[in-house]
PDB file of N, H, CA, C and O in Angstrom:
ATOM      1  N   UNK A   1     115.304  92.672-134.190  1.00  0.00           N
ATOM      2  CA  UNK A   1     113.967  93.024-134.613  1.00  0.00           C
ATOM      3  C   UNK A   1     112.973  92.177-133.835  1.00  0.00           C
ATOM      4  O   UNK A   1     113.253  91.005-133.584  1.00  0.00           O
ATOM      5  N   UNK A   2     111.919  92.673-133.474  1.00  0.00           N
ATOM      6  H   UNK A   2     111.692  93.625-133.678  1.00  0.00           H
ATOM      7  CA  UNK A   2     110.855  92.156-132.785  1.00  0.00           C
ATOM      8  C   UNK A   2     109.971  91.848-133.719  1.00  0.00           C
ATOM      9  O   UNK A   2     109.927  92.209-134.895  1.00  0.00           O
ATOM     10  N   UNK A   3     108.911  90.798-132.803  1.00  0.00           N
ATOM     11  H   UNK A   3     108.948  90.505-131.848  1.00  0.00           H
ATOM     12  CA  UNK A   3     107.872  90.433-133.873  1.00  0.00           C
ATOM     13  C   UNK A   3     107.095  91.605-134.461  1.00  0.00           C
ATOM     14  O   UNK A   3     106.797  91.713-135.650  1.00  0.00           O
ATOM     15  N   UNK A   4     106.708  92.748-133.182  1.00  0.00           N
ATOM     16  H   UNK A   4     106.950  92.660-132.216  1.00  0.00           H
ATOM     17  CA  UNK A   4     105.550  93.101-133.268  1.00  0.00           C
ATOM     18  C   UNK A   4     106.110  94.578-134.137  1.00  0.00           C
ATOM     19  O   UNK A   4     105.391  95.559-134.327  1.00  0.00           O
ATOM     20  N   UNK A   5     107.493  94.453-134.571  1.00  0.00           N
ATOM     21  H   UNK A   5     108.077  93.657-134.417  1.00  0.00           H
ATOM     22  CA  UNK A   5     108.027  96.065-135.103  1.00  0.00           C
ATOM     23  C   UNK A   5     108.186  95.951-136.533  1.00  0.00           C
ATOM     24  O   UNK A   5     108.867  94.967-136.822  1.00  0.00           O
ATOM     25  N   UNK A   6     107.802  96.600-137.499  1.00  0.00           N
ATOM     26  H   UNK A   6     107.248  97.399-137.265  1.00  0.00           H
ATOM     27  CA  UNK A   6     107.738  96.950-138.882  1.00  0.00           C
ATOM     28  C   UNK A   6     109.164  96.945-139.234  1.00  0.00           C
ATOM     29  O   UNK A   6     110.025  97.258-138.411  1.00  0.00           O
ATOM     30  N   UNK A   7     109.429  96.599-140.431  1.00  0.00           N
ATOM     31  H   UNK A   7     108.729  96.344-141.100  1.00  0.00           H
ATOM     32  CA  UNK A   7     110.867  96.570-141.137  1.00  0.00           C
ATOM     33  C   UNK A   7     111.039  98.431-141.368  1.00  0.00           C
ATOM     34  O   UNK A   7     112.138  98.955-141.554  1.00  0.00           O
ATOM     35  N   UNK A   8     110.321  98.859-141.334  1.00  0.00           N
ATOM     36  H   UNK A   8     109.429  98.433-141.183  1.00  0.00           H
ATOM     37  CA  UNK A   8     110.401 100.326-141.669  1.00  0.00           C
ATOM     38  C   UNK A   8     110.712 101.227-140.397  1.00  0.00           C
ATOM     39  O   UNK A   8     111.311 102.299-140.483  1.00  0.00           O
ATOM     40  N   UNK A   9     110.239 100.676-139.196  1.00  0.00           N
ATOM     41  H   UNK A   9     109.752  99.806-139.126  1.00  0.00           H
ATOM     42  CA  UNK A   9     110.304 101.114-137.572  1.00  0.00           C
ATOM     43  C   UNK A   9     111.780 100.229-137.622  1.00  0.00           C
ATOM     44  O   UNK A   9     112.536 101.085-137.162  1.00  0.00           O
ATOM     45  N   UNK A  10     112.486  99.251-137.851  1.00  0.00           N
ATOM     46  H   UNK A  10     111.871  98.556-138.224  1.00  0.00           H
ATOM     47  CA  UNK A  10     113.421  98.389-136.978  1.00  0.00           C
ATOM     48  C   UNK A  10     114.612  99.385-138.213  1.00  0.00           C
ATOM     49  O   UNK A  10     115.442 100.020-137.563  1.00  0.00           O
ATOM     50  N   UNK A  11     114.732  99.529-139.419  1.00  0.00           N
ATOM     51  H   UNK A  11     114.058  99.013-139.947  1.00  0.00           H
ATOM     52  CA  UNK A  11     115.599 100.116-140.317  1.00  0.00           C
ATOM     53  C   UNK A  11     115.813 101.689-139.844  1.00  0.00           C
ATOM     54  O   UNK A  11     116.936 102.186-139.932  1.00  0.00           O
ATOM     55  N   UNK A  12     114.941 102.282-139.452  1.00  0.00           N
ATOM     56  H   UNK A  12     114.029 101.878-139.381  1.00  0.00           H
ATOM     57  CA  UNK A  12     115.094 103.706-138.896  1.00  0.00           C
ATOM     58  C   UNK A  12     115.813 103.619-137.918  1.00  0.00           C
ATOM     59  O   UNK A  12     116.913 104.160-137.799  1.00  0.00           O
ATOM     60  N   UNK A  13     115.105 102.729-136.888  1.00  0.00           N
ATOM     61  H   UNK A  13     114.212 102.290-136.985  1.00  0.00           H
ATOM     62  CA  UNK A  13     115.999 102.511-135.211  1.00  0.00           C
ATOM     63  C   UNK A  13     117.878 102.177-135.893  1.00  0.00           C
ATOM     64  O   UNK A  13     118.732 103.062-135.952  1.00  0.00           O
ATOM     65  N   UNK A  14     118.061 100.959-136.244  1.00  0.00           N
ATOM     66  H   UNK A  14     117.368 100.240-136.195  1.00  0.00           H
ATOM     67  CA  UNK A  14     119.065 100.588-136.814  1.00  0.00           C
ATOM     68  C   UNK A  14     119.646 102.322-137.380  1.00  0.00           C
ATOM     69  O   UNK A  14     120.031 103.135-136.540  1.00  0.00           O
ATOM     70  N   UNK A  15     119.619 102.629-138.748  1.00  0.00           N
ATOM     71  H   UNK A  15     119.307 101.968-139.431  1.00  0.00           H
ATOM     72  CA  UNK A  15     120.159 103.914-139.124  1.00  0.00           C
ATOM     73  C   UNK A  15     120.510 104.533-138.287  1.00  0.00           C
ATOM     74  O   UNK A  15     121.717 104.746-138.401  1.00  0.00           O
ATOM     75  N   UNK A  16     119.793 105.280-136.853  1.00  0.00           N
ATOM     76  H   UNK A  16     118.813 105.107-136.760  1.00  0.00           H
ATOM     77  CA  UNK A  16     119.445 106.364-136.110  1.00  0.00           C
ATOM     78  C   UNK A  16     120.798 106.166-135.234  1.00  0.00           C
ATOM     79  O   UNK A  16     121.467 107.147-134.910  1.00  0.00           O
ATOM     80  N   UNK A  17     121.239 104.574-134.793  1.00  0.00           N
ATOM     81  H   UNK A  17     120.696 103.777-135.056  1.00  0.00           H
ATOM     82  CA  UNK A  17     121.960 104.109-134.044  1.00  0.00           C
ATOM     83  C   UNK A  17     123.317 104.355-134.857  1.00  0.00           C
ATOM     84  O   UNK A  17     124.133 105.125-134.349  1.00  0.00           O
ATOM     85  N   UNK A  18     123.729 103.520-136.560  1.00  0.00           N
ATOM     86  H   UNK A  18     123.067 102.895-136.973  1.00  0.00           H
ATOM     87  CA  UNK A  18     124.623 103.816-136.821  1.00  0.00           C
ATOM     88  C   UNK A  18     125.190 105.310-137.178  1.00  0.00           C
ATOM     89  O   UNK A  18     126.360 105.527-137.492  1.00  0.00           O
ATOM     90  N   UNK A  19     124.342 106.129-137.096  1.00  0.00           N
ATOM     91  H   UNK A  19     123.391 105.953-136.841  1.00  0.00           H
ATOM     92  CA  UNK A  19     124.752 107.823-137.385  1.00  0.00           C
ATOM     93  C   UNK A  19     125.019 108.384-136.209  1.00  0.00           C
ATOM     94  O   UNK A  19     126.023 109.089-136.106  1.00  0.00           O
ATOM     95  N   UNK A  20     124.367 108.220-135.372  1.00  0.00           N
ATOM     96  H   UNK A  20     123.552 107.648-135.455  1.00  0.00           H
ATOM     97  CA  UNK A  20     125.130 108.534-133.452  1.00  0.00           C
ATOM     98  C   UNK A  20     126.323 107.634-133.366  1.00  0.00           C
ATOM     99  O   UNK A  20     127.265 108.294-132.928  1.00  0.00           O
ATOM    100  N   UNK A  21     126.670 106.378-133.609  1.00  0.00           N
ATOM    101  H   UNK A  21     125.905 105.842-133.964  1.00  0.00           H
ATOM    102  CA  UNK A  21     128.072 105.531-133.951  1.00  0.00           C
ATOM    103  C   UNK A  21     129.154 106.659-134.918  1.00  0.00           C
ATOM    104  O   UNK A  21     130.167 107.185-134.458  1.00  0.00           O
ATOM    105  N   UNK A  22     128.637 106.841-136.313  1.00  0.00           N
ATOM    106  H   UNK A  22     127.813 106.414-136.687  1.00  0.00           H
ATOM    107  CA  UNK A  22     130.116 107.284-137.172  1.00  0.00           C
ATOM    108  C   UNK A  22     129.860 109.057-136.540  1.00  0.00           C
ATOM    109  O   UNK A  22     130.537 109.887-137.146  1.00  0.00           O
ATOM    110  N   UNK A  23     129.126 109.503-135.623  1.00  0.00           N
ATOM    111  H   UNK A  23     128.576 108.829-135.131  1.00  0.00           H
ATOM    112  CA  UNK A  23     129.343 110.790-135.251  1.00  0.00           C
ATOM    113  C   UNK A  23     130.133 110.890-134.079  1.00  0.00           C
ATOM    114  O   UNK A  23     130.196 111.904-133.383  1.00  0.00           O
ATOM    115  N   UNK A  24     130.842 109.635-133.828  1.00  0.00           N
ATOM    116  H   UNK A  24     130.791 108.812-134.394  1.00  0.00           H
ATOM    117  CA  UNK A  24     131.533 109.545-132.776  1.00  0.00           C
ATOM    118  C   UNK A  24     132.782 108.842-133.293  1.00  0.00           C
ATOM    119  O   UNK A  24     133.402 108.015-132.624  1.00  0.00           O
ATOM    120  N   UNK A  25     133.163 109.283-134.715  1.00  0.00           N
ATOM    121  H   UNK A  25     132.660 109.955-135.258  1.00  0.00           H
ATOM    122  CA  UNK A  25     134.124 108.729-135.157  1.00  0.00           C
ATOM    123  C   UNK A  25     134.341 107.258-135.151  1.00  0.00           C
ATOM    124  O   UNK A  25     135.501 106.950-134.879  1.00  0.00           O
ATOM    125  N   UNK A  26     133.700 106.477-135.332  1.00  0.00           N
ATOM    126  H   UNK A  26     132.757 106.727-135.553  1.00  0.00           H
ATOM    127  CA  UNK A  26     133.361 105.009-135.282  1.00  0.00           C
ATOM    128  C   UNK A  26     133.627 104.536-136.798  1.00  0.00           C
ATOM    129  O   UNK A  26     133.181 105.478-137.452  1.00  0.00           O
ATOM    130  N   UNK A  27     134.070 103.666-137.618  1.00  0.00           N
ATOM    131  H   UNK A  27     134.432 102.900-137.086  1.00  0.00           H
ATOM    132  CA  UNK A  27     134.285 103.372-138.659  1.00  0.00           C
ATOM    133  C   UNK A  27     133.590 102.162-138.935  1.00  0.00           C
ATOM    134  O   UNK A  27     133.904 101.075-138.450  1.00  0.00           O
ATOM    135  N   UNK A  28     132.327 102.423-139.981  1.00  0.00           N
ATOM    136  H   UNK A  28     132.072 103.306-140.375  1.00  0.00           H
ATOM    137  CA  UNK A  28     131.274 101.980-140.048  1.00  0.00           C
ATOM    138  C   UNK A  28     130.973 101.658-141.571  1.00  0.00           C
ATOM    139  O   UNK A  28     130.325 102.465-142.238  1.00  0.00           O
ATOM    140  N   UNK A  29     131.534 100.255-142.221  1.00  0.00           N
ATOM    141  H   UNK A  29     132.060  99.600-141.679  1.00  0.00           H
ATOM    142  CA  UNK A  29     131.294 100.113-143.220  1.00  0.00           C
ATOM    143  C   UNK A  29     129.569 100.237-143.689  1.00  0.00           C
ATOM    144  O   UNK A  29     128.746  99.829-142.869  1.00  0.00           O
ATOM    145  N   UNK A  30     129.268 100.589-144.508  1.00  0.00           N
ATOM    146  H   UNK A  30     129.937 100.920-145.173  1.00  0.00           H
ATOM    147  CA  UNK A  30     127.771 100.382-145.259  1.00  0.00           C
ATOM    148  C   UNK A  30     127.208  98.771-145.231  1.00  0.00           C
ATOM    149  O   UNK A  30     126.181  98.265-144.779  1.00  0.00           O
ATOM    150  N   UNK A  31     128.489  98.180-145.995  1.00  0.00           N
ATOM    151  H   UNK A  31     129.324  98.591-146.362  1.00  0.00           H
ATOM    152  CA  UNK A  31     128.277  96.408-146.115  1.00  0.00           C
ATOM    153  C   UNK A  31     128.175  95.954-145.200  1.00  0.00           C
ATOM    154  O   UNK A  31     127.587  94.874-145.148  1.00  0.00           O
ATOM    155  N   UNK A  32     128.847  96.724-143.689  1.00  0.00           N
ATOM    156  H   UNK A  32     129.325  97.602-143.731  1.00  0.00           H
ATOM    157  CA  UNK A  32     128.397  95.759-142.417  1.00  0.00           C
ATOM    158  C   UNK A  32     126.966  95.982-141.974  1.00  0.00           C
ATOM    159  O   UNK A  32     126.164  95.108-141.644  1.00  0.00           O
ATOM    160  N   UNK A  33     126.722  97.646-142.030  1.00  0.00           N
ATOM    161  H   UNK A  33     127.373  98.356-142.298  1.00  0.00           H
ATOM    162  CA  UNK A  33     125.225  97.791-141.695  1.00  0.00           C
ATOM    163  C   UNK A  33     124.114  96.368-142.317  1.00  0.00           C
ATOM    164  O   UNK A  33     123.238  95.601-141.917  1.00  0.00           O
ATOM    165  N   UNK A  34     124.635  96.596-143.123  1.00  0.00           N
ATOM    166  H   UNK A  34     125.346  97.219-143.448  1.00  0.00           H
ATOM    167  CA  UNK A  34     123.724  95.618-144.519  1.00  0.00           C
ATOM    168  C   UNK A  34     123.374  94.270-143.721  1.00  0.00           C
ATOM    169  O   UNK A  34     122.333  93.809-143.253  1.00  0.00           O
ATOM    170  N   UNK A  35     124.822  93.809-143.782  1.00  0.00           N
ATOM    171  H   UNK A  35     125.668  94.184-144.162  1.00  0.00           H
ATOM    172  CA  UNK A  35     124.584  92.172-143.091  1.00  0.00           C
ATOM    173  C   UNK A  35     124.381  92.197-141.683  1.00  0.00           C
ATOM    174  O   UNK A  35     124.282  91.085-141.165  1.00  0.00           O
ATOM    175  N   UNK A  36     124.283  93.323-140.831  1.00  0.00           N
ATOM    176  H   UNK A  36     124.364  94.227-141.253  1.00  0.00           H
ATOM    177  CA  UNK A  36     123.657  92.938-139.295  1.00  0.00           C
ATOM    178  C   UNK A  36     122.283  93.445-139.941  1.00  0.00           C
ATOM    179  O   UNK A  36     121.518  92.486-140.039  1.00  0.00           O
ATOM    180  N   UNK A  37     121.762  94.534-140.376  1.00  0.00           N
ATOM    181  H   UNK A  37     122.384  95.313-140.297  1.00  0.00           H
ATOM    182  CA  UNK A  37     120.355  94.228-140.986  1.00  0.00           C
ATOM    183  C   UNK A  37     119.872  92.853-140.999  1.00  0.00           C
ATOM    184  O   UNK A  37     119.372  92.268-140.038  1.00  0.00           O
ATOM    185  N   UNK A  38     120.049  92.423-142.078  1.00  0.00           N
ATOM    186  H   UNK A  38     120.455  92.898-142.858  1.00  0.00           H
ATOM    187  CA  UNK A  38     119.734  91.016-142.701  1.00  0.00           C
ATOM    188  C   UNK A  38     119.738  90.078-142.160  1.00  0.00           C
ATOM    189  O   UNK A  38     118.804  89.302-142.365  1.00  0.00           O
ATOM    190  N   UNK A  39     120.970  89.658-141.062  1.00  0.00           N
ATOM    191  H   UNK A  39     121.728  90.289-140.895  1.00  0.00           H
ATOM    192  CA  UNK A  39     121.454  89.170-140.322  1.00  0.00           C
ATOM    193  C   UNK A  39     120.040  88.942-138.799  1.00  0.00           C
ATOM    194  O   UNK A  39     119.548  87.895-138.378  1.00  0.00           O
ATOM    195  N   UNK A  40     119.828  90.147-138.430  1.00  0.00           N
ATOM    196  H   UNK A  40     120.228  90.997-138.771  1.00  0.00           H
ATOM    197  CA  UNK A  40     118.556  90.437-137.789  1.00  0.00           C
ATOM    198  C   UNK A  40     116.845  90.150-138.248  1.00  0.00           C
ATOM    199  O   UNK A  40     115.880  90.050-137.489  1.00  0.00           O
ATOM    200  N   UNK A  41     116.869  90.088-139.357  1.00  0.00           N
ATOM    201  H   UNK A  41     117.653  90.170-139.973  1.00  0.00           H
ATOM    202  CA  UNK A  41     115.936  89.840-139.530  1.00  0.00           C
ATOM    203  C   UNK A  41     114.899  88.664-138.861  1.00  0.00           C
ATOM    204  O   UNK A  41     115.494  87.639-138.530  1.00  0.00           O
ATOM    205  N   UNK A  42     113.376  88.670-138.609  1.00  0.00           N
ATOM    206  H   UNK A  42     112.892  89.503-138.879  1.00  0.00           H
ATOM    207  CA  UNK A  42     112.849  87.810-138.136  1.00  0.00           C
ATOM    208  C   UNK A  42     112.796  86.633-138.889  1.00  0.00           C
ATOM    209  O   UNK A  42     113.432  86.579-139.942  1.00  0.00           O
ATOM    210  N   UNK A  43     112.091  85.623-138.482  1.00  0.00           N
ATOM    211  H   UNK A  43     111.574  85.666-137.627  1.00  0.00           H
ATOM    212  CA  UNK A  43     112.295  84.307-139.415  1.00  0.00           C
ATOM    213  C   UNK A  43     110.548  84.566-140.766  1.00  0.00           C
ATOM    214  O   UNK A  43     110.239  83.941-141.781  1.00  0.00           O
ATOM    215  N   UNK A  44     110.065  85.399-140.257  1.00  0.00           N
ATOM    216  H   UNK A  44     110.316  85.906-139.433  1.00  0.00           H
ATOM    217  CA  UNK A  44     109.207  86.040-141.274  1.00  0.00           C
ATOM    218  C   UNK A  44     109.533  86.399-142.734  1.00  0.00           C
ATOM    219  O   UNK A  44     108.873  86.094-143.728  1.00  0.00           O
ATOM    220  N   UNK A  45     110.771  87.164-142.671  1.00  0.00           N
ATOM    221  H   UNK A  45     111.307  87.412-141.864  1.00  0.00           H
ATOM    222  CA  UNK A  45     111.328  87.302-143.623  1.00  0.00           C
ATOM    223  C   UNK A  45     112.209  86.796-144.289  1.00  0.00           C
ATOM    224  O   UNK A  45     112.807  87.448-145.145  1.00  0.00           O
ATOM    225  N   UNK A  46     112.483  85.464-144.020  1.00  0.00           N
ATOM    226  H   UNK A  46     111.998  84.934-143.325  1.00  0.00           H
ATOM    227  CA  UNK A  46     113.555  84.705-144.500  1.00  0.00           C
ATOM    228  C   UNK A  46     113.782  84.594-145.562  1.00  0.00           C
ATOM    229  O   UNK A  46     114.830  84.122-146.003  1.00  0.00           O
ATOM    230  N   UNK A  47     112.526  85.147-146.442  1.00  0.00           N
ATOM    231  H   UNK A  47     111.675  85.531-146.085  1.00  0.00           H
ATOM    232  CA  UNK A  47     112.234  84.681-148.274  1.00  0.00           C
ATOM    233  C   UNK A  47     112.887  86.214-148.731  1.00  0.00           C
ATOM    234  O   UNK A  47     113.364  86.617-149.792  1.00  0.00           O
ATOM    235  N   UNK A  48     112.724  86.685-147.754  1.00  0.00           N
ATOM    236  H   UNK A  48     112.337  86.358-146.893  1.00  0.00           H
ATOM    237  CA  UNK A  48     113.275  88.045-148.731  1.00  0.00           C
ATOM    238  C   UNK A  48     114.785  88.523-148.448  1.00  0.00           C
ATOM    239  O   UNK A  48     115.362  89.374-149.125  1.00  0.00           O
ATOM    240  N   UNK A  49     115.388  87.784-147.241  1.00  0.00           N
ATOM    241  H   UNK A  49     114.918  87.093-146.691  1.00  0.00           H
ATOM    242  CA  UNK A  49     116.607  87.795-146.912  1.00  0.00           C
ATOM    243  C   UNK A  49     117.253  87.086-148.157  1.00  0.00           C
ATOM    244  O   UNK A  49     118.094  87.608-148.889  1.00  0.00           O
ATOM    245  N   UNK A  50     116.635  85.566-148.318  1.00  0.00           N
ATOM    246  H   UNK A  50     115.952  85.142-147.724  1.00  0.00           H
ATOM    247  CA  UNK A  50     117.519  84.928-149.400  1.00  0.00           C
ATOM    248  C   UNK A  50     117.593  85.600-150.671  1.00  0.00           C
ATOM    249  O   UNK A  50     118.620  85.745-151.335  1.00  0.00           O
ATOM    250  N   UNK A  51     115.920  86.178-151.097  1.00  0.00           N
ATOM    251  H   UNK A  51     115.086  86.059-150.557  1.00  0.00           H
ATOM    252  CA  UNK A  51     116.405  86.491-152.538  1.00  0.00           C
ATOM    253  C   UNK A  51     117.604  87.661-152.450  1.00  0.00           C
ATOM    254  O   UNK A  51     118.574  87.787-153.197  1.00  0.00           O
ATOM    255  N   UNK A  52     117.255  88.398-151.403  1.00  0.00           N
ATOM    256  H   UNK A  52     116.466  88.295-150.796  1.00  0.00           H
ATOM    257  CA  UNK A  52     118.477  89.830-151.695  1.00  0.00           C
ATOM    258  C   UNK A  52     120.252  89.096-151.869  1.00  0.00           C
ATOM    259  O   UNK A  52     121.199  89.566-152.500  1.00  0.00           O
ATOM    260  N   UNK A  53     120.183  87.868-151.076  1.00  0.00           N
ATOM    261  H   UNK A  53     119.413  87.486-150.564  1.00  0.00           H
ATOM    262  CA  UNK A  53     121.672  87.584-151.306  1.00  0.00           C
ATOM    263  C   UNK A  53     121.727  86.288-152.207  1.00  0.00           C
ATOM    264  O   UNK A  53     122.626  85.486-151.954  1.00  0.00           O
ATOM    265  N   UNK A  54     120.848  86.008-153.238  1.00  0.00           N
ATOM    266  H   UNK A  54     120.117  86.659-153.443  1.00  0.00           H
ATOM    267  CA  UNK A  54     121.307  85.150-154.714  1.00  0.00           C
ATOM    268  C   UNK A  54     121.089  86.120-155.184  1.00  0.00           C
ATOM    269  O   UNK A  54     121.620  85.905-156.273  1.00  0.00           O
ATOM    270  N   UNK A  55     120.615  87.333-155.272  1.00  0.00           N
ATOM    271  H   UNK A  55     120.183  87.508-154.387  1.00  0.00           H
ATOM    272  CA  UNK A  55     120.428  88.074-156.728  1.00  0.00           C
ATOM    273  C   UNK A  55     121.055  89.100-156.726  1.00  0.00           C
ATOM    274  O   UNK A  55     121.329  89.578-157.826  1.00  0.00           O
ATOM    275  N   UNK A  56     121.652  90.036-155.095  1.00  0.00           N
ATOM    276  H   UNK A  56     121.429  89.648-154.201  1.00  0.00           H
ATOM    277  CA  UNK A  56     122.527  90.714-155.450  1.00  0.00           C
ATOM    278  C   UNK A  56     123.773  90.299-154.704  1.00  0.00           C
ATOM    279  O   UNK A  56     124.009  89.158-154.305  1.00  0.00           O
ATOM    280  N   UNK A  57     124.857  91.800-154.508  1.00  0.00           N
ATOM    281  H   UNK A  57     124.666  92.726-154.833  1.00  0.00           H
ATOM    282  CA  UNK A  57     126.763  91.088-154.002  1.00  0.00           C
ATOM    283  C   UNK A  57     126.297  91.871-152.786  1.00  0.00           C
ATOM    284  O   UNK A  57     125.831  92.959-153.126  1.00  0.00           O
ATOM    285  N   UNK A  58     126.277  91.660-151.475  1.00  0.00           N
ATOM    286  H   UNK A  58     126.655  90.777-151.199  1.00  0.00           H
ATOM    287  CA  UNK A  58     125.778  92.198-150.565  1.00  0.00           C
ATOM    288  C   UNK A  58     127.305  92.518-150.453  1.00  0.00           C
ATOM    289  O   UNK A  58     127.299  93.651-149.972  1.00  0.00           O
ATOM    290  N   UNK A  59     128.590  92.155-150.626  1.00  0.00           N
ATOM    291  H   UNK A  59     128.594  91.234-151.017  1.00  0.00           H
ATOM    292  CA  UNK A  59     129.993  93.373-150.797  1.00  0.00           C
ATOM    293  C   UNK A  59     129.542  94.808-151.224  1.00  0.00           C
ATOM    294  O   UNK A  59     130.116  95.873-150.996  1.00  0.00           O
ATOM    295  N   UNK A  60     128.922  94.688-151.581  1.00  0.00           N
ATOM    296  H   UNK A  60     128.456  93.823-151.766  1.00  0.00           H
ATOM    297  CA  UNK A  60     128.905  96.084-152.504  1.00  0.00           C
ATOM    298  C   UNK A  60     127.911  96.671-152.488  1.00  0.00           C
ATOM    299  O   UNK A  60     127.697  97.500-153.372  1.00  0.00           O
ATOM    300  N   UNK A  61     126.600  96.337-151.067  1.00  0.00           N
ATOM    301  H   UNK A  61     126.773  95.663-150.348  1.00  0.00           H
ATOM    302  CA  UNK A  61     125.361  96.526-151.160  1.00  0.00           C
ATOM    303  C   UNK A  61     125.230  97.678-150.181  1.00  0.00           C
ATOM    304  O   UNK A  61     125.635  97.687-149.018  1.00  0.00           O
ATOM    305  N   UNK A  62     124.568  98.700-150.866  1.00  0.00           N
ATOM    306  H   UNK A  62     124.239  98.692-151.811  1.00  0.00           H
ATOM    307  CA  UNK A  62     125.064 100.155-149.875  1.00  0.00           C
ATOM    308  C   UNK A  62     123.334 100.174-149.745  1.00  0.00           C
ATOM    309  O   UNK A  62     122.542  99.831-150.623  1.00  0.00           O
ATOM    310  N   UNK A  63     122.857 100.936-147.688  1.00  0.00           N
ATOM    311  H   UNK A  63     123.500 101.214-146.975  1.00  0.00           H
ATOM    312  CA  UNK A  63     122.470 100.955-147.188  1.00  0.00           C
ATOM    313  C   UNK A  63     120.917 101.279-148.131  1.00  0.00           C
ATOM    314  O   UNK A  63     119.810 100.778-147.932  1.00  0.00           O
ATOM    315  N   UNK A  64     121.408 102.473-149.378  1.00  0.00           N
ATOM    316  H   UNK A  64     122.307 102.879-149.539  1.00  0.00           H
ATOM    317  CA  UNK A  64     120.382 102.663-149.873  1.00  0.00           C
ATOM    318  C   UNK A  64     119.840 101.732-150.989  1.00  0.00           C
ATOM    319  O   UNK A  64     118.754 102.008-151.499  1.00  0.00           O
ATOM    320  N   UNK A  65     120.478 100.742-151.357  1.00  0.00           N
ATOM    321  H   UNK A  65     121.359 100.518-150.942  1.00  0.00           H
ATOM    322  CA  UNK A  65     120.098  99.829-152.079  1.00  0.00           C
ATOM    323  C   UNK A  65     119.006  99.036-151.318  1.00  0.00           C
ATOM    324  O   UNK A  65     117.904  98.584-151.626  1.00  0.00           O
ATOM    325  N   UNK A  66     119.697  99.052-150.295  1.00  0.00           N
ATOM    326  H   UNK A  66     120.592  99.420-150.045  1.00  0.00           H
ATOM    327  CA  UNK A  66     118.815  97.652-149.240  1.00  0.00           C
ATOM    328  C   UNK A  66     117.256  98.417-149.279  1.00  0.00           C
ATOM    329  O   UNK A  66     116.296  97.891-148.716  1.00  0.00           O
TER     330      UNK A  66
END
């Protein structure tokens, strides 16, 4: 993610990429999407990275939760 790109522009790009991936038969957990999301995030968002992983099980955290 770039500074200058919206969490809403960088989550679409991301999605757009893993659905051209599992349309090529690629085996693509949800929970991994999740944590390279998060994982990516700028240091902007660091407050909202942490709360999502004390308050929920990012195991079990499906794309549409995030």
């Amino acid at each position: 993610m770039t500074e200058s790109e919206s969490v809403n522009d960088y989550f679409v790009r991301t999605l757009t990429i893993v659905n051209k991936l599992r349309l090529n038969k690629e085996k693509m957990e949800d929970v991994d999407v999740v944590e390279k999301i998060l994982q990516s995030m700028i240091p902007k968002f660091n407050y909202v990275v942490c709360s999502l992983e004390e308050s929920k099980n990012l195991d079990v955290m499906t794309i549409d939760e995030l």
